[in-house]
C-alpha positions in Angstrom: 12.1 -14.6 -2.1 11.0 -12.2 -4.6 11.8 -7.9 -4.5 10.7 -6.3 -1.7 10.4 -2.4 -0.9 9.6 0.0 2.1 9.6 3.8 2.0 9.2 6.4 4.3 10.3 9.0 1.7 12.3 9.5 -1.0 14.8 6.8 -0.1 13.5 3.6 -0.5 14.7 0.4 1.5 15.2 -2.8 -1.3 15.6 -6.7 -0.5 16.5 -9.8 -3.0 17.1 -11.7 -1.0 14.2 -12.2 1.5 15.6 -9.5 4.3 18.9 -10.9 4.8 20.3 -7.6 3.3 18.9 -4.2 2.0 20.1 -1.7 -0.6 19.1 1.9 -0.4 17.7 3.8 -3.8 16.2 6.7 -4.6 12.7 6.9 -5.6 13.4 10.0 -7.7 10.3 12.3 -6.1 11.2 14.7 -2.8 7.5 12.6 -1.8 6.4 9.6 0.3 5.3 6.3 -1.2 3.0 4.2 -0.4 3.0 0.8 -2.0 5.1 -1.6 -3.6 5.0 -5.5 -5.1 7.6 -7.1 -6.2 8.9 -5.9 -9.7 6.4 -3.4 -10.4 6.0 -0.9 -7.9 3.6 2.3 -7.8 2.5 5.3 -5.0 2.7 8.2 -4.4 1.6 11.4 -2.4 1.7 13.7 -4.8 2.8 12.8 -8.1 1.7 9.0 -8.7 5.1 7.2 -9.9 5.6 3.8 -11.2 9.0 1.6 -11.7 9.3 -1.3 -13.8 12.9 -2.4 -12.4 12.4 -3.0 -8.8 13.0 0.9 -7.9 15.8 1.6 -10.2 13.8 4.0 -12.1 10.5 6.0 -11.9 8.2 7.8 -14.2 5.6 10.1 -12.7 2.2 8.7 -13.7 -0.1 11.5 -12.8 1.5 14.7 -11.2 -2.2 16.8 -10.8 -5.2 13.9 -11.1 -6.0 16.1 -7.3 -6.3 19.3 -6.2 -4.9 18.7 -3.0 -2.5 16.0 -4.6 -2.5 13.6 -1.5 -2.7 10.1 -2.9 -3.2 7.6 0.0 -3.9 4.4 -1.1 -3.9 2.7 -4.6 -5.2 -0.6 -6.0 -3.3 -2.1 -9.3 -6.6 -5.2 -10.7 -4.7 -7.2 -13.9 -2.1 -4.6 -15.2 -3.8 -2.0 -16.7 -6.2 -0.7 -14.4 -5.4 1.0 -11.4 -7.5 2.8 -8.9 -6.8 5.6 -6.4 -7.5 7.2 -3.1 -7.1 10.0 -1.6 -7.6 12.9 1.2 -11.2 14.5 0.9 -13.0 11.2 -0.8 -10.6 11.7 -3.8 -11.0 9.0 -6.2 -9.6 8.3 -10.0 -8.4 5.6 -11.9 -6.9 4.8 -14.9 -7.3 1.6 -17.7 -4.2 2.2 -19.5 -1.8 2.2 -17.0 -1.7 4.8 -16.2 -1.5 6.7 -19.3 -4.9 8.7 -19.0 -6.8 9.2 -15.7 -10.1 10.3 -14.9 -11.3 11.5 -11.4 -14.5 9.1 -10.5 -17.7 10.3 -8.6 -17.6 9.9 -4.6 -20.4 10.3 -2.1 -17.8 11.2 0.7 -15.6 13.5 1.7 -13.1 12.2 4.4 -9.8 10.4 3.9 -9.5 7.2 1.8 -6.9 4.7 3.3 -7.4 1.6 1.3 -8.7 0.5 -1.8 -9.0 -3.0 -3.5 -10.7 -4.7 -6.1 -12.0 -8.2 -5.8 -12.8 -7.8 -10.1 -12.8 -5.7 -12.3 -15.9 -4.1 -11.1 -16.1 -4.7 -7.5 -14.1 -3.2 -5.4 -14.1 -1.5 -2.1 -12.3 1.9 -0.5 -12.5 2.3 3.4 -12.0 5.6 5.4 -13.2 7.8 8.0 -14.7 11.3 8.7 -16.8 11.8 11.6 -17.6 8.0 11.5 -15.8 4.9 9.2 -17.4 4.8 6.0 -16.6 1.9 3.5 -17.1 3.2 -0.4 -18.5 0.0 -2.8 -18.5 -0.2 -6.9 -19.9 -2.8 -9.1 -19.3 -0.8 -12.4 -15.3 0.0 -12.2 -15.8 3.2 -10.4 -18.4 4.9 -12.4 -20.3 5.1 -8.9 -19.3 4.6 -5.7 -22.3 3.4 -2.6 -21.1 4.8 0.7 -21.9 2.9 3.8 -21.5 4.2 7.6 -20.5 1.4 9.8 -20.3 4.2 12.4 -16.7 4.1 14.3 -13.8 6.6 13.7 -12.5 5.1 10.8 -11.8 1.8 8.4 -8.1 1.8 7.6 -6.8 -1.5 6.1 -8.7 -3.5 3.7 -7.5 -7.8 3.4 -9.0 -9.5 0.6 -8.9 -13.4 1.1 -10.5 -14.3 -2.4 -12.9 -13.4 -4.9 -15.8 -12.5 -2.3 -14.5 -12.4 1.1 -12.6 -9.9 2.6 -11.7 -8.0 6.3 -11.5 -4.2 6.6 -10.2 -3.2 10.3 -10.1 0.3 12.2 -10.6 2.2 15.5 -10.1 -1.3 17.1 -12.4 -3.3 15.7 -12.6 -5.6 12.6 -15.6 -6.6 9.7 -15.7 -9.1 7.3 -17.6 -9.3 4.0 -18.2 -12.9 2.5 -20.7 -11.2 -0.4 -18.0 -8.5 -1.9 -18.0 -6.0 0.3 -22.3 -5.8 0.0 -22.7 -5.6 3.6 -20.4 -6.3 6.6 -20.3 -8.0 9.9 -18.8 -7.0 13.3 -15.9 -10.0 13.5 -13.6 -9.7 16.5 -14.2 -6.0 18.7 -10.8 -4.9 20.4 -11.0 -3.5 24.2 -8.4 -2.5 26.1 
């Protein structure tokens, strides 16, 4: 059930009908996205680009919130406000969908891979520079806390519900029961 969408560039892979079949589209950027739900879809490295009709069509969002452009993870909390991360600790967000951004304070300066919000004020961003750091707000981005677990890096980020969620990397995965506040070593890989 339900529109699904996978991109490895500017041609985008489309499903109605639960995998069965797959439609090819365009995205309308020369760029990579990363992303998609269902009818509304957003991502982007590079300009930021948003559809409304399942991939049909795209508008660009936010072609220069970065210097360095490189959008790597986004995080879309009700339908106005929408987060993003980037390469070099990059982080903005926007409460209008979109319409205006503003670039938010970061204590960090490696790659951003995930970002999600359990509210509209907590949320967490994982990444990795010379050790995994996990990035925590409690005030919509305003400020972010940055907390060295200590491996290579923290890549995916799984919320479960309004306080518990897993962030896994470098073989190894944590769990928060408390928002992201503190984690716990969960299940170590070896091999």
């Amino acid at each position: 059930g339900g529109i699904r969408m996978s991109t490895n560039g500017p041609n985008m892979l489309r499903t109605t009908n639960g995998g069965t079949s797959w439609d090819s589209i365009y995205n309308g950027a020369a760029t990579l996205l990363h992303f998609v739900n269902f009818n509304t879809g957003y991502g982007g490295v590079g300009p930021f680009r948003k559809t409304t009709n399942a991939g049909l069509n795209w508008i660009t969002l936010t072609p220069y919130l970065f210097n360095n452009l490189n959008i790597r993870c986004f995080s879309v909390y009700g339908t106005e406000n929408i987060y993003l991360g980037g390469a070099q600790g990059d982080l903005g967000k926007s409460s209008d969908g979109g319409v205006t951004w503003t670039a938010d304070s970061k204590g960090f300066n490696g790659n951003l891979y995930s970002i999600k919000f359990f509210d509209a004020n907590t949320g967490i961003a994982t990444g990795g520079y010379n050790g995994a750091v996990y990035l925590r707000t409690t005030n919509a981005g305003l400020s972010w806390d940055t907390n060295t677990i200590g491996e290579d890096y923290l890549e995916s980020i799984r919320l479960l519900d309004e306080n518990t969620a897993y962030v896994a990397g470098s073989g190894k995965i944590f769990k928060t029961t408390n928002k992201g506040a503190n984690f716990i070593a969960y299940q170590t890989y070896s091999g």
